[in-house]
C-alpha positions, -999 to +999 in steps of 0.1 A: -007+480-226-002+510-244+030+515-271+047+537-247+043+510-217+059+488-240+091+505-250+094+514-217+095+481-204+119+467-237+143+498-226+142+489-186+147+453-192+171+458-225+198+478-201+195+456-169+205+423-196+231+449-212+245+452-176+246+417-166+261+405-201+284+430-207+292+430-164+299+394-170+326+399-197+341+427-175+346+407-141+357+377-160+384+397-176+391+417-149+396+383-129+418+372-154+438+403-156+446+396-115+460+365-127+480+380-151+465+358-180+483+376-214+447+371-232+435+396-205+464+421-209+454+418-249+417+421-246+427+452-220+447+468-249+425+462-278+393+476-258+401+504-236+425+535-224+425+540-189+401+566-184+375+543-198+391+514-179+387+530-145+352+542-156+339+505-164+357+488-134+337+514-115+301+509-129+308+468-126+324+469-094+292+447-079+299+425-108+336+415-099+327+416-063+301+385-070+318+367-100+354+366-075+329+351-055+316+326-074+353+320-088+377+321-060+362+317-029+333+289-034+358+267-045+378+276-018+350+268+005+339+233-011+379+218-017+381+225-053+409+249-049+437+256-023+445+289-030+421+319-029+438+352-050+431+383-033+407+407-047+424+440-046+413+477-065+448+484-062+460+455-075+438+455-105+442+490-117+482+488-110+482+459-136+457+479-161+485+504-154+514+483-163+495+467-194+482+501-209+515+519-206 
């Protein structure tokens, strides 16, 4: 394996486990910020204007789509949970709206 092979490879895998880490702060955040958690609204001040808001909550989109999966519905489906909050854009930016005002 030549040098260059290498660092190719360090800088393919380094950004797909920069995605999924930082992808997995995001969606949990963002999940928590449709439940109207004030540790959310705090993080959402402290961390971002709106511009770079909507910018991020595009790019992880497939990251909240998997982890309001894995958080609302599964346990919805197995009997853990009785209610199931509905993912909605809209609803999501409105309240990064409200919080970042």
């Amino acid at each position: 394996m030549s040098e260059w092979e290498f660092w190719k490879y360090v800088i393919i895998i380094g950004s797909i486990l920069t995605y999924i880490c930082w992808g997995f702060v995001f969606a949990i955040q963002g999940l928590l910020l449709l439940h109207g958690r004030p540790e959310a609204v705090a993080w959402l001040k402290r961390r971002y204007k709106m511009k770079s808001f909507m910018r991020e909550l595009y790019v992880f989109m497939p990251m909240l789509m998997i982890f309001h999966f894995l958080l609302e519905v599964v346990p919805k489906l197995i009997g853990l949970d009785d209610a199931v909050i509905r993912f909605s854009v809209s609803d999501l930016i409105e309240r990064a709206e409200e919080a970042l005002k």
